[in-house]
C-alpha positions in Angstrom: 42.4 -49.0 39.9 42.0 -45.7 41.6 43.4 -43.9 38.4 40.4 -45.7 36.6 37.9 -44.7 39.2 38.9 -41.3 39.1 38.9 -40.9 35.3 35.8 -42.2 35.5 33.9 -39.8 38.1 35.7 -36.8 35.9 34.0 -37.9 33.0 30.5 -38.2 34.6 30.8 -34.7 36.2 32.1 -33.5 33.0 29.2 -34.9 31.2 26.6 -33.5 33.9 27.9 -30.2 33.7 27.7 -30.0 29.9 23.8 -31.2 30.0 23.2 -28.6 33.0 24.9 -26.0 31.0 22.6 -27.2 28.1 19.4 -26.4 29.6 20.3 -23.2 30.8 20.6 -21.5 27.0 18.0 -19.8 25.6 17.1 -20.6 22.2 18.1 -18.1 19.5 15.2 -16.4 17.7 13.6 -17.3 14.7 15.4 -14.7 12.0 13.0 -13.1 10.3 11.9 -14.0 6.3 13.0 -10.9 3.9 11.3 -8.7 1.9 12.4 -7.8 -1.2 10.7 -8.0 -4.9 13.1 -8.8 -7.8 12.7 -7.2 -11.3 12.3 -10.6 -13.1 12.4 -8.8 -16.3 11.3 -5.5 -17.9 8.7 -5.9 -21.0 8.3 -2.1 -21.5 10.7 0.5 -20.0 9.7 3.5 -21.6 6.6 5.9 -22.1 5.9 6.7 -26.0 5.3 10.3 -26.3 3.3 9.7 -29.2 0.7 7.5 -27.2 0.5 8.5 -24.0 -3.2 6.8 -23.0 -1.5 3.6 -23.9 1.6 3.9 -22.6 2.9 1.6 -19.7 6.0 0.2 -17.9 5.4 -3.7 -18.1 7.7 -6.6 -16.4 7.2 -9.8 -14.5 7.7 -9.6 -10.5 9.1 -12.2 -8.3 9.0 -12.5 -4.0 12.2 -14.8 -3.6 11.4 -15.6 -0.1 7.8 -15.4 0.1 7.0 -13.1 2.5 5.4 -10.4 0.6 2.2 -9.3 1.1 1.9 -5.9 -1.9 4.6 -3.7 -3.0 3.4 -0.2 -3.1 4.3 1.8 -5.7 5.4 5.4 -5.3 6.3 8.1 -8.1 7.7 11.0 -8.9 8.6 13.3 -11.7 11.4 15.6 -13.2 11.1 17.8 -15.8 13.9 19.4 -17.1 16.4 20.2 -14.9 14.6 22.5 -12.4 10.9 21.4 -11.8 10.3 17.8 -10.1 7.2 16.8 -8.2 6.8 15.0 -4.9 6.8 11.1 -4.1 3.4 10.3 -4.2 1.5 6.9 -4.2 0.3 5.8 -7.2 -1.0 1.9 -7.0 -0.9 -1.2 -4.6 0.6 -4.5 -6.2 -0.5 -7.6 -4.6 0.6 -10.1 -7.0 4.8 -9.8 -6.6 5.2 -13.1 -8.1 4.3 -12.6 -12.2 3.4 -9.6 -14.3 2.8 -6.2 -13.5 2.0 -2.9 -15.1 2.1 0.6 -14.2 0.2 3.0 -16.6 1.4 6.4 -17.7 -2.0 7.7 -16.9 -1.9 6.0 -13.4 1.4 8.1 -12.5 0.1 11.5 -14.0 -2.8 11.7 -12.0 -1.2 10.2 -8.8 1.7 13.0 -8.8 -1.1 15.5 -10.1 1.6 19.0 -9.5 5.0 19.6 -10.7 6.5 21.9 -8.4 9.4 24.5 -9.9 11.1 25.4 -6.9 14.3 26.8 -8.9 13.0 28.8 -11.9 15.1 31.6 -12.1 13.7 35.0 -11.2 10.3 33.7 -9.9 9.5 35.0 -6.3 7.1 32.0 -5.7 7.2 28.4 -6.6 5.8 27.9 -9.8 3.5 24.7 -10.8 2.8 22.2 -13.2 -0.8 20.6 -13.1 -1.5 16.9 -14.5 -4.4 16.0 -15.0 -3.7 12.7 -17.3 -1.2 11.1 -19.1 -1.4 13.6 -22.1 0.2 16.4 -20.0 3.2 14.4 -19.9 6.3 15.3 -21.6 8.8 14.1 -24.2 11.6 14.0 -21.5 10.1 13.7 -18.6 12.2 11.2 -15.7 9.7 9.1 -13.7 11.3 7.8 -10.6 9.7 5.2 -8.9 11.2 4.4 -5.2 8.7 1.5 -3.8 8.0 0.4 -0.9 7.5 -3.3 0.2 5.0 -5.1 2.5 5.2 -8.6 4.6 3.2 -10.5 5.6 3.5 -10.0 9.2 2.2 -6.1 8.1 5.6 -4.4 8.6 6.7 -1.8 5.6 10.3 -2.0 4.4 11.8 1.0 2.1 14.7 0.7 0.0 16.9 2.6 3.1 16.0 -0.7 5.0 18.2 -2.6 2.7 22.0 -3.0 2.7 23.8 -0.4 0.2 26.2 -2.9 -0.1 23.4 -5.1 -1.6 21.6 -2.5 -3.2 24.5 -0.9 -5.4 25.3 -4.5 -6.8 25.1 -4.7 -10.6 22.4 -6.9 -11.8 20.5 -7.5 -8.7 17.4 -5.8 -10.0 15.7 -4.4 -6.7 11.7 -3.3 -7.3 12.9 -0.8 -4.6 14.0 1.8 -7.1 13.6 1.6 -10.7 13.4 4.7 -13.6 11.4 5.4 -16.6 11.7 8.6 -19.4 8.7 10.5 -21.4 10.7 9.4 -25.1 9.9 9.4 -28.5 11.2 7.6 -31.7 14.5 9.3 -33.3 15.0 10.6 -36.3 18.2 10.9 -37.8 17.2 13.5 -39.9 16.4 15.7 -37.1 19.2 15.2 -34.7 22.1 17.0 -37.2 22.3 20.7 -36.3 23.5 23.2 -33.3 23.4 23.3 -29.8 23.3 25.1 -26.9 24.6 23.6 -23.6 22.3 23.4 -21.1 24.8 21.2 -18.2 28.4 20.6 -18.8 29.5 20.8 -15.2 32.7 19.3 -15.9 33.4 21.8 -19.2 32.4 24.8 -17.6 35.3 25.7 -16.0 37.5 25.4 -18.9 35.1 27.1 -21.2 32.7 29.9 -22.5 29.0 28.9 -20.9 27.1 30.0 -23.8 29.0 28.1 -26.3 27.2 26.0 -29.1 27.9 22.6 -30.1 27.6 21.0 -33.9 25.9 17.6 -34.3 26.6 15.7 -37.5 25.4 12.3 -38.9 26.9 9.0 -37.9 28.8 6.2 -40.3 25.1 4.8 -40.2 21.3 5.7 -39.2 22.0 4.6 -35.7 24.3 7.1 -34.5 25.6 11.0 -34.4 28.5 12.8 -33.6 28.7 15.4 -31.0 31.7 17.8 -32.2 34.2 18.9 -30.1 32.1 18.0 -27.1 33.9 19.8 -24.5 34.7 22.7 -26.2 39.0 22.5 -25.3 41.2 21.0 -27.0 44.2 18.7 -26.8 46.9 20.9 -24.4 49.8 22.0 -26.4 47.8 21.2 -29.4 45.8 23.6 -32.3 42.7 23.6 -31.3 41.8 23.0 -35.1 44.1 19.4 -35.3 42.9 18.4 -31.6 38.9 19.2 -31.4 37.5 15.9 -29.4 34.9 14.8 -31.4 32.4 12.2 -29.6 30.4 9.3 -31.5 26.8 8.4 -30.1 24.8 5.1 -30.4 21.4 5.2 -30.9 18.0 2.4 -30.0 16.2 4.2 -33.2 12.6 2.6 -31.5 13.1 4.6 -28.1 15.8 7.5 -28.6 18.1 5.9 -25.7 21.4 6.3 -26.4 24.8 4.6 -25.3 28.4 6.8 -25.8 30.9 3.7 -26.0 34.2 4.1 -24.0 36.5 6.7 -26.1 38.9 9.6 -25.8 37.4 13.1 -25.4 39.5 15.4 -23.5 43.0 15.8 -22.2 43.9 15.4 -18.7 46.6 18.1 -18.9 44.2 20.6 -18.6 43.2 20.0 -15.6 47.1 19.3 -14.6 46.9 15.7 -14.4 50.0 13.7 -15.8 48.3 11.0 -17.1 47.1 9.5 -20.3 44.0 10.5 -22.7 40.9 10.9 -20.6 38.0 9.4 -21.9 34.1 9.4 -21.2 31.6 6.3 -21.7 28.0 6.6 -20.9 24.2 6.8 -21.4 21.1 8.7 -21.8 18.3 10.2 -24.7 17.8 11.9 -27.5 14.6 13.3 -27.9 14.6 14.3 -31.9 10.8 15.4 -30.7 11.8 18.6 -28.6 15.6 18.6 -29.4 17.0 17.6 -26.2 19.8 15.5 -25.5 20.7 14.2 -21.9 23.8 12.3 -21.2 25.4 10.7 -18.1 29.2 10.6 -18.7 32.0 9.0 -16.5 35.1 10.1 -17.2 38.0 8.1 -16.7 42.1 8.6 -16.9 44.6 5.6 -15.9 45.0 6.2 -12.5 42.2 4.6 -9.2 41.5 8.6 -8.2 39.2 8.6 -10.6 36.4 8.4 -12.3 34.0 11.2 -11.9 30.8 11.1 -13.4 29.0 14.5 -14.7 25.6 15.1 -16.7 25.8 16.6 -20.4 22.5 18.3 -21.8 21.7 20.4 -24.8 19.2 21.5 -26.4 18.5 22.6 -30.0 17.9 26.0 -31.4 
């Protein structure tokens, strides 16, 4: 019986103990709602050259968790390879959940000067005024890194979310998003010689100032860049072993896609491994005679890839 009794008064202390302990925890805080605005879907990605007044970047937006308030757009500009503007704000979107559009004409006046900083020779920065969308560019990058309000009035910028999230493949952030000055190709137009403007990764196995041969496709919708890299296979003639690179072309807005494929020879850069290759993206622009690439290049083994940019320009 005094087994019972005791068992008993344990569990009653036990169960006070628990119910003091209870009241003596603070309640955890309310987490707070994100903020982030989802590319739904892009309508319009590019800026026609051709129709500047008209051109816009169109899409449907969509606040996932509700808490937005606006996401305000920023912008800014690179032309070429040495003169770029400033992020500057361009427009206030209130409506985060449908369509949106931002207006070639909105972003040249907002970024209004082009700053050179690089142009070789010059003792002073040298600038580019814009005054409206018809002193944009056939080439022309428009970056546009947004920033996001709540509700509760706080701002969030795309360094506020996690990298890890942010770097994942199809999870279409409003944050950061791109657009190009293009133009229709024509095929026509694209055959002819070159001279390199970037080939960081060829330049230290060749001659600078070399040209490069374009010739037509196996159809209207793509061009071969000719020995791309200018080497060759290593132990090789450099007349049986020239790396010869076929482009795809989107004929409506001169953006290209270089399909996975061999185009240069580890061994010359003394790695023992199999054929390197190259895949990638980028524009033609048949209008000025500029084409940009972004190539990866790839060989068998996890050390790599490295990913360079590839630009030339037509003489």
């Amino acid at each position: 019986m005094k087994k019972i009794i005791y068992s008993f008064l344990s569990l009653v202390a036990l169960a006070t103990l628990m119910s003091s302990c209870r009241k003596n925890v603070s309640p955890l805080p309310e987490a707070r709602a994100g903020a982030m605005v989802l590319l739904e879907a892009v309508n319009s990605s590019l800026f026609d050259v051709q129709d500047l007044p008209n051109a816009r970047y169109t899409g449907t937006l969509r606040d996932p968790r509700g808490n937005v308030a606006s996401m305000e757009v920023y912008a800014k500009i690179t032309r070429s390879t040495t003169a770029f503007s400033e992020l500057k704000f361009v427009k206030s979107i209130t409506n985060v959940n449908g369509d949106f559009e931002i207006t070639a004409s909105e972003v040249a006046i907002a970024v209004g000067t082009i700053v050179d900083t690089l142009k070789a020779g010059a003792t002073d920065d040298q600038t580019i005024n814009l005054t409206s969308a018809t002193d944009l560019q056939a080439g022309d990058k428009i970056d546009f890194i947004n920033r996001v309000k709540d509700k509760e009035g706080v701002e969030h910028q795309i360094s506020d979310i996690s990298q890890n999230l942010n770097g994942n493949v199809g999870q279409r952030s409003a944050y950061d998003f791109t657009t190009f000055v293009s133009c229709p190709f024509v095929a026509a137009n694209v055959v002819g010689t070159y001279s390199v403007v970037d080939d960081p990764f060829g330049a230290g196995l060749n001659n600078a100032t070399r040209k490069i041969t374009i010739e037509p496709g196996s159809g209207a919708d793509k061009f071969i860049i000719k020995d791309i890299f200018g080497h060759f296979a290593a132990g090789g003639a450099k007349e049986d072993n020239n790396y010869d690179v076929v482009v795809g072309v989107n004929a409506a807005t001169g953006e290209v896609t270089v399909e996975k494929q061999h185009a240069w020879d580890p061994a010359l850069i003394n790695l023992t491994t199999t054929d390197g290759t190259v895949e990638g993206a980028g524009f033609v622009l048949t209008c000025t005679g500029a084409i940009r690439l972004t190539l990866t290049h790839r060989v068998s083994t996890s050390t790599y890839p490295n990913t360079y940019v590839y630009n030339l320009q037509k003489d």
